[in-house]
N, C-alpha and C positions, 0 to 999 in steps of 0.2 A: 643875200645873207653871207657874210664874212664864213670861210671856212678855217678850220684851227686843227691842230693838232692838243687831242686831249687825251689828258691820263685821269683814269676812272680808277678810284680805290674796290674794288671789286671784292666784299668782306663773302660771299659765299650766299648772302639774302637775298630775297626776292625784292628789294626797293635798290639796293646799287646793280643788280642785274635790267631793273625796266632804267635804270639812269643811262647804263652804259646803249642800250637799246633806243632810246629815244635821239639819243645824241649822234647815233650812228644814221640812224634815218634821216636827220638834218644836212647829213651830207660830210662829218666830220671824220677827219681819220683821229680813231677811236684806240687806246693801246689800256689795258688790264693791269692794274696791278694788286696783288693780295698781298696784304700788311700781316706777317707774322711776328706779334707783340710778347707775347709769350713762350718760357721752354718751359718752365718747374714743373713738371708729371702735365705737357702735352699731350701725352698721350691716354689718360687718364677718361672714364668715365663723363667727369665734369667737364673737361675743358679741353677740347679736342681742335686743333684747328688743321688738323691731316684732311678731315672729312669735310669743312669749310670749304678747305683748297678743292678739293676733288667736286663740290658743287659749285664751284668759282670758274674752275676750267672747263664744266660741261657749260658753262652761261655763254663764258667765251664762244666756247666752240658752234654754238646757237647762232649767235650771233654775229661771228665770223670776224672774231680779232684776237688780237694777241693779246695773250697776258703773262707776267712775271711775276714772279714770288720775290719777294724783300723781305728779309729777316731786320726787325727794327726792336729784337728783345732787350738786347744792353743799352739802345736809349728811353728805353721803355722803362727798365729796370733802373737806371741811372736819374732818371728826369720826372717818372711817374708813381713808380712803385717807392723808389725809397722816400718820398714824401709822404705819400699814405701811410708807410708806417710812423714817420714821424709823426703825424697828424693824432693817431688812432692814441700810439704809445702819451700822446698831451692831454688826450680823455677830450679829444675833439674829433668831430665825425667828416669826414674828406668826401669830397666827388670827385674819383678819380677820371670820370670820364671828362670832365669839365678841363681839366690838367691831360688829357690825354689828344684830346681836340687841341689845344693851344700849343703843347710840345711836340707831339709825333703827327697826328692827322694833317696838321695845316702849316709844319713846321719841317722835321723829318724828311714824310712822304711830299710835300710842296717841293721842297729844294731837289729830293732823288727826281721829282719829276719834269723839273726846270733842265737839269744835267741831261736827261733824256730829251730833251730840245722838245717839253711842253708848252704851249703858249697859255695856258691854262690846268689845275683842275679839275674834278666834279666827285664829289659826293650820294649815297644815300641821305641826306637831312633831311628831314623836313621841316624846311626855313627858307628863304628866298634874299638874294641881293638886290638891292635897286642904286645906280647908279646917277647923283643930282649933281649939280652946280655947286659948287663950291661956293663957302661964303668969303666977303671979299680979305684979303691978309690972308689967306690956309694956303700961299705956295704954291699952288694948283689951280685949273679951273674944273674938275671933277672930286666928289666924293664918293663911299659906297657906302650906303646905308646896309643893316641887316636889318631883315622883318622875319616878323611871323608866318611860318609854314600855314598855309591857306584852310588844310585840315587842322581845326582847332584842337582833334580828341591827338594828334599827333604832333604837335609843331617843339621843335625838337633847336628853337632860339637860344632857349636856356643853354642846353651844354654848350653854344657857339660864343658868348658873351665877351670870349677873351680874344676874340679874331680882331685882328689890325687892318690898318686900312691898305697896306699893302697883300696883307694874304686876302681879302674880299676881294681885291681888284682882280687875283689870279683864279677866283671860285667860282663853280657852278653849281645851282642846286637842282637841276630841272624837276624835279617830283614836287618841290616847296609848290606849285601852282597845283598841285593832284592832292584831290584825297586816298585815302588806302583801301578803300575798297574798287579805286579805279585804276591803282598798280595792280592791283591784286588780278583785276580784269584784264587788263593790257600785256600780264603775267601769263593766264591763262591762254588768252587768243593768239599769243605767238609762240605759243608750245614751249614755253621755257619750262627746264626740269622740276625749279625750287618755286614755283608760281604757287603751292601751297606754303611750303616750309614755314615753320612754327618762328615767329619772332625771336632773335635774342634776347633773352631778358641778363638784368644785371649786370657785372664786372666779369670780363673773359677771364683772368688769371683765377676766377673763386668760381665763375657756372652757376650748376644749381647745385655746387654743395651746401652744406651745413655752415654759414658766417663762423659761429664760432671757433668748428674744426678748423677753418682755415688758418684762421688768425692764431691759434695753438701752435702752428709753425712757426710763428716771427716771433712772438710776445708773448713774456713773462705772466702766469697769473699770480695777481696779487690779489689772493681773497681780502674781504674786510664787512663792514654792517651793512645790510638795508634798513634803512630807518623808515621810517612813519612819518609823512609830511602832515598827519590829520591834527589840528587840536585840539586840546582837554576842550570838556564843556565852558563856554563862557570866554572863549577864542582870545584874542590878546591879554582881556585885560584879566582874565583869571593864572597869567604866568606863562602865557608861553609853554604848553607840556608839549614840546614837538620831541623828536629824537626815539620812539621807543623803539628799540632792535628786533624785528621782527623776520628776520634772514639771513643770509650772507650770499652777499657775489662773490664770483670767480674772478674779480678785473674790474675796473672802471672799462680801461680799453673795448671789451666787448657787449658793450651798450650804446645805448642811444638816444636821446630825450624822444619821449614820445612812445618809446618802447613797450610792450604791452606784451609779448609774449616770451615766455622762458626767465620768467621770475621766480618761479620756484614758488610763490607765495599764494597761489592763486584762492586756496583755504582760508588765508587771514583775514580778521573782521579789523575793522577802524576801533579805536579807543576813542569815546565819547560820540559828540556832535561829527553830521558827513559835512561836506562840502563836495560837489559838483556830484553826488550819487547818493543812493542808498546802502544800503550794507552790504548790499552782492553787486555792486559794481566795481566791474575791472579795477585791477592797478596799473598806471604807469610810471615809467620811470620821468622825474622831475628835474631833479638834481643831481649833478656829480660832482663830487667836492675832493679835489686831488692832495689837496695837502692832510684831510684824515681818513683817506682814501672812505669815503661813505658814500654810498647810494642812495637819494632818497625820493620815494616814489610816493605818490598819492594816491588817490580812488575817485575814480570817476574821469571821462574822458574833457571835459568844461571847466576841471579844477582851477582856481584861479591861477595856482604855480604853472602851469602849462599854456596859458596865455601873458604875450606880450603886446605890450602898444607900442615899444622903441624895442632900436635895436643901433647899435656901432660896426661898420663894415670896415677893413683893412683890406689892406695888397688890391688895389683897386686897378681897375683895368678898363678903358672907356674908347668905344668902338670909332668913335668920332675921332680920336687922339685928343680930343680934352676934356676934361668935366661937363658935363650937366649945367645948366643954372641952378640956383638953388630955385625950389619953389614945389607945386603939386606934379607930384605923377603918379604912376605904379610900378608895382613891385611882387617879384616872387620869390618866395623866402626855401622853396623848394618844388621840385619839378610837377606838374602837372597842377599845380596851386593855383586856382581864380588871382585872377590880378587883383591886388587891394591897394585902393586909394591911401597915399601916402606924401608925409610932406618931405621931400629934403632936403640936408642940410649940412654945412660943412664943418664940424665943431672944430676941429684941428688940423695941421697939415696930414697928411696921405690916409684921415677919413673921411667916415661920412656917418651922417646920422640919419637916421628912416623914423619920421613918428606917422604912428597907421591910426586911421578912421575906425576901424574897426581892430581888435585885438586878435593877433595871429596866432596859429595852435601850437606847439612846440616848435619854435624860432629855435635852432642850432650850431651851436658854433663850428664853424667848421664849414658847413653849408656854405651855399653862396646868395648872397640877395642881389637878385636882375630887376633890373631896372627897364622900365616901358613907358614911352611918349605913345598910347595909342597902339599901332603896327610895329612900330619901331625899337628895335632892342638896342639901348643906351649902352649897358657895359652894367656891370658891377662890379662888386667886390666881396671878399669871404667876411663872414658874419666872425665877429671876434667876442659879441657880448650881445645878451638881450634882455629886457626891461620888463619884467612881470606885475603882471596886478599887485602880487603879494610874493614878498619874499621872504627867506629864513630867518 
């Protein structure tokens, strides 16, 4: 086996601490690096990456390599964050991790770790490269395909969808072939410190704070109505009685289609006939309509407003370096989502259209729809519009 010099992003977890550990046991000289993406209140409760570093450098230390700290916050800030705000500020919902992987993880830290005379990468993902034959005309005789991390309840393809064929060729995933309960073992039997440590959950610059305190920092609120998506008895053809005011948000920005909790309305009954509930079932949010700044939510989690069978993807990005064929595949329309069969299709230049077999549960714009041959993660593109049973 070929020996290399690799650089291991080293975030402070127990899955890029068994990465950097598996690689070193191959025989590879191994060098650490921890990516500090954030300063605004670092030090803070929520989002601390002092105490990251300080379980980053005990992994190291375990393991008997070097590692350096990279401050990568002004391209973070520059390239990842001021997008989300712009996204949120359109009353559209962003993954910034998805933007964070494609600008900083595999862009960024790739290049600081080329200048370090890396010959490669490696990550915690869980996701795996395979590397095929070229088809004939692509310029090369090798490709690198991206597949599904091998643990189903973990495969972590989706945030990757925007990686090129040159940052795959420089990647490693080694854990993609592991499930997490066999990191978690491989954690424990070689006495590494954070072989418990509790997953990260969420976005590092927000933690486990409060979404909306966060966003109170960047973004204006603009209160305005929650309306009532239910209608009168005798549904279209009795007039259309949609619209009744039954609230007020704080902001379009701090919502979300699908939203179900911190509605403030949890008391309200439907006017007339239900649809997808009975009188005490939930509300979520439906609709956001930016030009009369309106909220409008339904009742019941099945509401026809909350499923779509289409959907329109922009800013598209395809792992191969080129489209798709048009035709069957799957798709996920948000992370941990069952693949659903879907056809598709290219209506105009730089989109794509998705019509689904079955109808998807709050399809978001903003979101990203990934694309699936099987194992194989195609690429996608950010959801710009989606197609509901019934609309306003």
């Amino acid at each position: 086996m070929t020996k290399h010099r690799l650089v291991v992003g080293l975030s402070g977890g127990v899955d890029s601490a068994v990465t950097a550990w598996l690689l070193k046991q191959q025989g590879h000289e191994v060098v650490g690096i921890f990516m500090k993406n954030w300063e605004d209140d670092d030090d803070s409760e929520y989002c601390s990456s002092n105490v990251d570093f300080v379980d980053a450098a005990a992994v190291a230390d375990v393991i008997g390599i070097e590692i350096e700290h990279v401050n990568f916050a002004a391209d973070y800030k520059d390239r990842v964050f001021a997008e989300f705000l712009r996204e949120y500020q359109a009353g559209r919902t962003p993954n910034p991790d998805i933007l964070c992987n494609a600008e900083i993880k595999f862009k960024a830290f790739l290049d600081h770790a080329m200048r370090l005379g890396a010959e490669k990468i490696a990550t915690g993902h869980y996701a795996r490269v395979r590397e095929v034959a070229a088809a004939p005309g692509d310029g090369s005789t090798t490709r690198f395909e991206l597949l599904k991390g091998l643990d189903p309840g973990k495969d972590q393809s989706y945030f990757l969808h925007r990686l090129n064929q040159p940052q795959l060729s420089k990647t490693l995933f080694p854990i993609g072939e592991l499930h997490k309960t066999e990191v978690r073992r491989i954690a424990s039997e070689i006495g590494l410190p954070n072989a418990k440590k509790k997953d990260s959950t969420g976005i590092c610059f927000i933690g486990e704070r409060p979404f909306r305190e966060f966003l109170n920092r960047y973004i204006q609120k603009e209160p305005g109505p929650i309306k009532d998506g239910t209608p009168a008895p005798g549904g279209k053809d009795a007039g259309c009685n949609y619209g009744r005011i039954i609230g007020q948000h704080v902001g379009l920005s701090f919502y979300t289609l699908g939203q179900r909790q911190g509605l403030g309305i949890g008391g309200i009954k439907p006017k007339g006939a239900q649809r997808g509930g009975g009188e005490h079932a939930p509300w979520f949010v439906a609709r956001k309509d930016m030009a009369t700044n309106t909220l409008w939510v339904v009742q019941g989690h099945d509401h026809p407003w909350l499923l779509s069978k289409h959907l329109e993807a922009q800013d598209l990005s395809w792992v191969a370096g080129r489209a798709p064929a048009p035709g069957p595949l799957a798709a996920k329309t948000r992370y941990r989502q069952a693949d659903a069969a879907c056809l598709l299709q290219y209506p105009s230049a730089g989109s794509v259209a998705l019509d689904f077999t079955e109808p998807q549960w709050a399809v978001t714009p903003g979101q990203s729809a990934v694309l699936y041959d099987g194992e194989v993660c195609l690429g996608g593109g950010v959801i710009h519009a989606a197609g509901a049973t019934m609309r306003v």
